[in-house]
Each structure stands twice: as structure tokens, then as C-alpha cells.
C-alpha positions in Angstrom: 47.4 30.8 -28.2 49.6 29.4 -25.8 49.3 30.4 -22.0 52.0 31.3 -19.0 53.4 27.9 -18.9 54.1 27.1 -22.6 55.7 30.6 -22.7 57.7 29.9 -19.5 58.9 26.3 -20.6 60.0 28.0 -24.0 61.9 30.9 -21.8 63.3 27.6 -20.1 64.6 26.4 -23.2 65.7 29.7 -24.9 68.1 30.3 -21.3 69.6 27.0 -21.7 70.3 27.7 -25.0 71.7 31.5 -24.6 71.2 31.8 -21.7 74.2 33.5 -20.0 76.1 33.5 -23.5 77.6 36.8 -25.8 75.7 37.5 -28.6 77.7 37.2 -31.7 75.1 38.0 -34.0 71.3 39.8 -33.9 69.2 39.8 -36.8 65.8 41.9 -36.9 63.3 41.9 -40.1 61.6 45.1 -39.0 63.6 47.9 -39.8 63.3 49.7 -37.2 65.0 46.7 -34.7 67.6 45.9 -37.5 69.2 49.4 -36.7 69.9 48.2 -33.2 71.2 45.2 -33.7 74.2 45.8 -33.6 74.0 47.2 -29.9 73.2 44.0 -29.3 76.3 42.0 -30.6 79.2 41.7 -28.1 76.5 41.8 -25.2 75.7 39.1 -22.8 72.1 37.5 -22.1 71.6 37.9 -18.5 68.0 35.7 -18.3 65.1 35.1 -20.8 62.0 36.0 -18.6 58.2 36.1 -19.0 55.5 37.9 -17.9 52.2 36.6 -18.7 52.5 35.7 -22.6 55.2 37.8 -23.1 58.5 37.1 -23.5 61.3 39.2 -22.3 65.4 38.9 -22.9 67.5 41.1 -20.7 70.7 41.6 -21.7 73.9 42.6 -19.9 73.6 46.7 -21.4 70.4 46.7 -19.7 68.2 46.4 -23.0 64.9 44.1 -22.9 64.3 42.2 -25.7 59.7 41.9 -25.6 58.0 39.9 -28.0 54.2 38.4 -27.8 53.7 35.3 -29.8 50.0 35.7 -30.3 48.7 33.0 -32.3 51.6 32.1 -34.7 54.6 33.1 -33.0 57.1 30.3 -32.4 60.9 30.3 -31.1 63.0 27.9 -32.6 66.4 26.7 -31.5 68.8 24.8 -33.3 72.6 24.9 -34.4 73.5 28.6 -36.3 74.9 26.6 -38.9 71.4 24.3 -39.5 68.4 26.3 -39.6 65.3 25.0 -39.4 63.0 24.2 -42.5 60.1 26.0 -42.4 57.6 28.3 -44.4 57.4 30.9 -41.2 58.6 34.4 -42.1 61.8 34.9 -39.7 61.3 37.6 -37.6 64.7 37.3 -35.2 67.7 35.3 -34.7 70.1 35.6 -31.9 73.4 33.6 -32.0 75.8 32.8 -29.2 78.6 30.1 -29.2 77.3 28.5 -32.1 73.5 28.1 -31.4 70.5 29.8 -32.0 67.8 31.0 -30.8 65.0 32.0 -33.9 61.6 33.9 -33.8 59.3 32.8 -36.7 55.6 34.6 -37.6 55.3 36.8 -34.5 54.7 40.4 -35.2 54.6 42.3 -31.6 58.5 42.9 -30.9 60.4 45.9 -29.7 63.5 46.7 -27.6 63.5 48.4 -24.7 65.9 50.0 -22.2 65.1 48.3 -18.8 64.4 51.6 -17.0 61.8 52.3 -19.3 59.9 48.9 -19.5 57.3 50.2 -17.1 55.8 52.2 -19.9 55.3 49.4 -22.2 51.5 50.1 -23.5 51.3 46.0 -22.7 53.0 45.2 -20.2 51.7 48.3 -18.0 48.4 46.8 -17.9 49.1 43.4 -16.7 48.7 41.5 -13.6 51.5 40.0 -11.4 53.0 36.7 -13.2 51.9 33.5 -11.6 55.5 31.9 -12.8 57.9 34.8 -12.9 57.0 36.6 -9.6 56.7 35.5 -5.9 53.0 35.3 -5.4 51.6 33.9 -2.2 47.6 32.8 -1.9 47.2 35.9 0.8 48.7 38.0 -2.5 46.3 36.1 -5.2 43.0 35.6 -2.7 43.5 39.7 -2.0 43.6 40.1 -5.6 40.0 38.3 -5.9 38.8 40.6 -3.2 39.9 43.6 -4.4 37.3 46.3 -5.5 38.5 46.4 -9.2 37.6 42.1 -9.3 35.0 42.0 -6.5 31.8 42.3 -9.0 33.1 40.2 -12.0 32.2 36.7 -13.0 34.8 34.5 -12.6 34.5 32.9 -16.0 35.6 36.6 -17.4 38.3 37.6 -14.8 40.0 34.7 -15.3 40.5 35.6 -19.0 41.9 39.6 -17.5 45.4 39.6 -17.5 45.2 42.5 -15.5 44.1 40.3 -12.6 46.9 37.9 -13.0 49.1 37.6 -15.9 49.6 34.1 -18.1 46.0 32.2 -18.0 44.1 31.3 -20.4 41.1 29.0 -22.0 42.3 25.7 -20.8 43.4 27.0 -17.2 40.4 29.1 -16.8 38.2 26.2 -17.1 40.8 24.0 -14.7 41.0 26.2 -12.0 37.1 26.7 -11.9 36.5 23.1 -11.7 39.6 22.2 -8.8 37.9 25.3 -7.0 34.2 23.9 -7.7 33.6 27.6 -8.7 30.5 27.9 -11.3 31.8 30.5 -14.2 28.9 33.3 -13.3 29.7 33.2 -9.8 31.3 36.3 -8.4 33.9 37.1 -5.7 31.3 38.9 -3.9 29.5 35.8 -4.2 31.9 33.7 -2.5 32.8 33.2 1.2 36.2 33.8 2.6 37.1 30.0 2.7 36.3 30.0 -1.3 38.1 33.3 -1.9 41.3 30.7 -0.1 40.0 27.8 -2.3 40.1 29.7 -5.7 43.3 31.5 -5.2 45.2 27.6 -4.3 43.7 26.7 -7.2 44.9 29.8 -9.3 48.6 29.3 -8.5 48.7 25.1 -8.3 46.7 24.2 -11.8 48.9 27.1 -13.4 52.7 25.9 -11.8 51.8 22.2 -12.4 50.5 23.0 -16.1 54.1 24.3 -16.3 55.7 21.7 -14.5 54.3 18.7 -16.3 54.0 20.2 -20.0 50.3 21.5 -19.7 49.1 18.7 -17.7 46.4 19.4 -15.2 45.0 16.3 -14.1 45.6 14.5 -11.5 47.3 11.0 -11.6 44.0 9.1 -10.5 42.1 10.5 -13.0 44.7 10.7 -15.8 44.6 6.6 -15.3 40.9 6.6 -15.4 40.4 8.3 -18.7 43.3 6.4 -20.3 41.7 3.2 -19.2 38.4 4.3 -21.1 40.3 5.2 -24.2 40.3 8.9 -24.2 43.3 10.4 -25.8 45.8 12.8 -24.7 44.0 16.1 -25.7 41.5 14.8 -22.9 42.8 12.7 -20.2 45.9 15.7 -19.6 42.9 17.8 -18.4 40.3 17.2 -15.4 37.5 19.1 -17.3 38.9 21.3 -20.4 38.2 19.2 -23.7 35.8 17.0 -22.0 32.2 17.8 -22.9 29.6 14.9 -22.8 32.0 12.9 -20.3 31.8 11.7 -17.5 33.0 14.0 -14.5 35.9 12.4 -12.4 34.8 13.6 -9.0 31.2 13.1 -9.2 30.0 11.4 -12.3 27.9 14.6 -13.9 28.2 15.0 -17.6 31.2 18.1 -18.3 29.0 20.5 -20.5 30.2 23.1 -22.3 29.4 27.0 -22.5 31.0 29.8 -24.6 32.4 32.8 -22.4 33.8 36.0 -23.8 33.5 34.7 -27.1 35.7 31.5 -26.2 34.8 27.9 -24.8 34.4 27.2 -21.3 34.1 23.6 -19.4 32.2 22.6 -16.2 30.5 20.1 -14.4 26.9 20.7 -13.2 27.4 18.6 -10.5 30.4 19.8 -8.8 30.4 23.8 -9.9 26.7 24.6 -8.6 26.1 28.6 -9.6 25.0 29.3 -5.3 24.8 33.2 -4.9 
């Protein structure tokens, strides 16, 4: 499933595309959208947002487009005259000026009046966005010391999108490693300079996953693993991907463990489980 930054650089791309454009036509499959589609024609797309791994287009009437890609949801873009080939089912198109902006496979979509987004039954539950709202470390590292977190393993909260909205699997295992945080360590567990540590690492490994297209290496060690032949998949990540390697800061061998049901990577060397 793709995480806060693949959803953000699709928002990106959506805006450039729409962005700030009339709507001269809205297509829905589900019947129940496809009778407000016409509300939507005529109208003006005033920013494609996200929060966490959902995307939201606000338009000038004050209605919010939501959709959640899950695992097969994809946005296309192309000319309204040239639509893609594919064997997705189309589930919306939006055209403006010509170009398109297409949602294939997803099935979690509604339309909402702005005033009333607070009671979406999704996005109600969620954490502040690391991307689309203005959080400081003081905001995230009170967060981690909050009662609701305090007790939790970190290799689990990290997956809550109620703590903070848009990580996931490959940034969970990231951020653990930058902060040298072992994935059954606690906040309670930590002292205050770690709570600081973890909550840098929160908000930097996420904005530079968005920043450089899900890279979360650094430079050094991107070099390094290229120069011993590991392939993208690995060398764009310092840990994630990377079991029975070598670890870049300290030489360990990255294992691997499954937590919640989904695959987690650390170093033994470098994230030590200290209560």
C-alpha cells in the first residue's frame, strides 16, 4: 500500500494537472456519486490535499472529494481525449481544460460537504499529517509522550495512524533505525533526549521519502550499496529490504522480524532493546 509520501507526490501531480481548473465533466461508477456529479461540473478545484493515505479534492462550492487507494487504487492522468489502456475498472474521472485526472480499482470514495468532513468515520480517527499540516518535533515528541502512546511498542504505534497520519511498513522500519530505537521499546522506555531523537526522525525520514520519491537513505550509504551491487529496491533504503546485509553504521547483519502481522527491519547492533 503506498504511504503519506506516494499519496502526497500523487496530490502533487493531480494539482498540477487540475489543480485551480473548472471542472467540465465528473464521472462516478457508484451510483450514488454519479447523482452528484453534476454539482460538480462548472465548479473550480481549489487544492488536491492529503491526509495520511487519503486523498482529498476541495472544490470551490465547498464539497471534498475523499478517496483511499488501499491496495489497488491508482490515479491516472493523461489527455481527456487519450485514456489510458488498462484492465482497471474506472471508478472516477474529472476533466478540466482538456486533461484528466482518472481513479482506477479504488473502492473507498464519497463526497463530502467541507463543514461536515470532521465526521468522516476515517478521517475522524486519524493523527495529524506529517506532510499536509504544520507539525513541529515539540508537536510530534508530545505526541510520543502522551498517555494514549506512552505504553506502546514502538514497532506497533508507528503502524497507528491515529498517532500520526501517512507511515507505513517501510518508514516504520526507517525511522526506528535513524532513531536507533529497538521495535519493543516503549516511550516510557525512553529518555527525554530519545523522545527528541525519535520525533526528528519521524518528520525528516517521512518529508525526504517525499522529497526524493521514497528514498530514505542517505547519499553515503546509497553509494555504498550501489558499489556492492544491490539494486534499487535496497540501496534507496538504510535498513527496510535489507535482511542478511551488512548494516551501514556499524556493520551488524539487518535481521528481520514480523510486527502486526507485517515485516519489520533492524540492526542488532545499532537498535539495542535497553529498558
Amino acid at each position: 500500500m503506498p504511504e503519506g509520501p506516494e499519496i502526497r507526490r500523487a496530490a502533487d501531480s493531480i494539482q498540477r494537472q487540475i489543480g485551480g481548473r473548472v471542472i467540465d465533466e465528473a464521472w462516478f461508477a457508484f451510483p450514488e456519486l454519479a447523482k452528484q456529479a453534476s454539482a460538480l461540473e462548472g465548479i473550480r478545484v481549489e487544492a488536491v490535499d492529503t491526509w495520511g493515505k487519503a486523498m482529498l479534492l476541495r472544490f470551490a462550492n465547498q464539497q471534498v472529494l475523499y478517496s483511499h487507494n488501499q491496495l489497488y487504487g491508482v490515479w491516472k492522468l493523461h489527455d481527456a481525449a487519450k485514456p489510458p489502456s488498462t484492465k482497471r475498472s474506472l471508478r472516477v474521472r474529472l476533466v478540466a481544460d482538456g486533461k484528466a485526472a482518472s481513479l482506477y480499482s479504488a473502492s473507498d470514495i464519497s463526497l463530502w460537504h467541507q463543514q461536515d468532513l470532521a465526521k468522516h468515520p476515517f478521517l475522524s480517527r486519524l493523527g495529524p499529517d506529517l506532510l499536509s499540516h504544520s507539525l513541529t518535533v515539540d508537536d510530534v515528541a508530545s505526541r510520543i509522550t502522551s498517555r494514549a502512546f506512552l505504553r506502546r511498542r514502538l514497532g506497533g504505534l508507528l503502524l497507528d495512524q491515529g498517532f500520526v497520519a501517512g507511515l507505513g511498513n517501510y518508514l516504520r522500519s526507517e525511522i526506528l533505525f535513524f532513531a536507533q530505537c529497538h521495535p519493543k521499546q516503549r516511550p516510557v522506555d525512553l529518555t527525554e533526549y530519545q523522545h527528541y531523537q525519535l520525533a526528528t526522525c519521524i518528520i525528516d525520514t517521512t518529508r525526504q521519502a517525499y522529497q526524493q520519491a521514497g528514498v530514505t537513505n542517505t547519499l553515503a550509504w546509497i553509494e555504498q550499496a550501489i558499489a556492492a551491487g544491490e539494486p534499487r529496491r535496497q540501496w534507496r533504503f538504510s535498513v527496510f529490504e535489507r535482511a542478511g546485509l551488512s548494516c551501514h553504521r556499524c556493520g551488524e547483519v539487518i535481521e528481520r522480524m514480523m510486527v502486526g502481522s507485517r515485516r519489520l527491519y533492524w540492526c542488532p547492533g545499532c537498535q539495542v532493546n535497553t529498558p
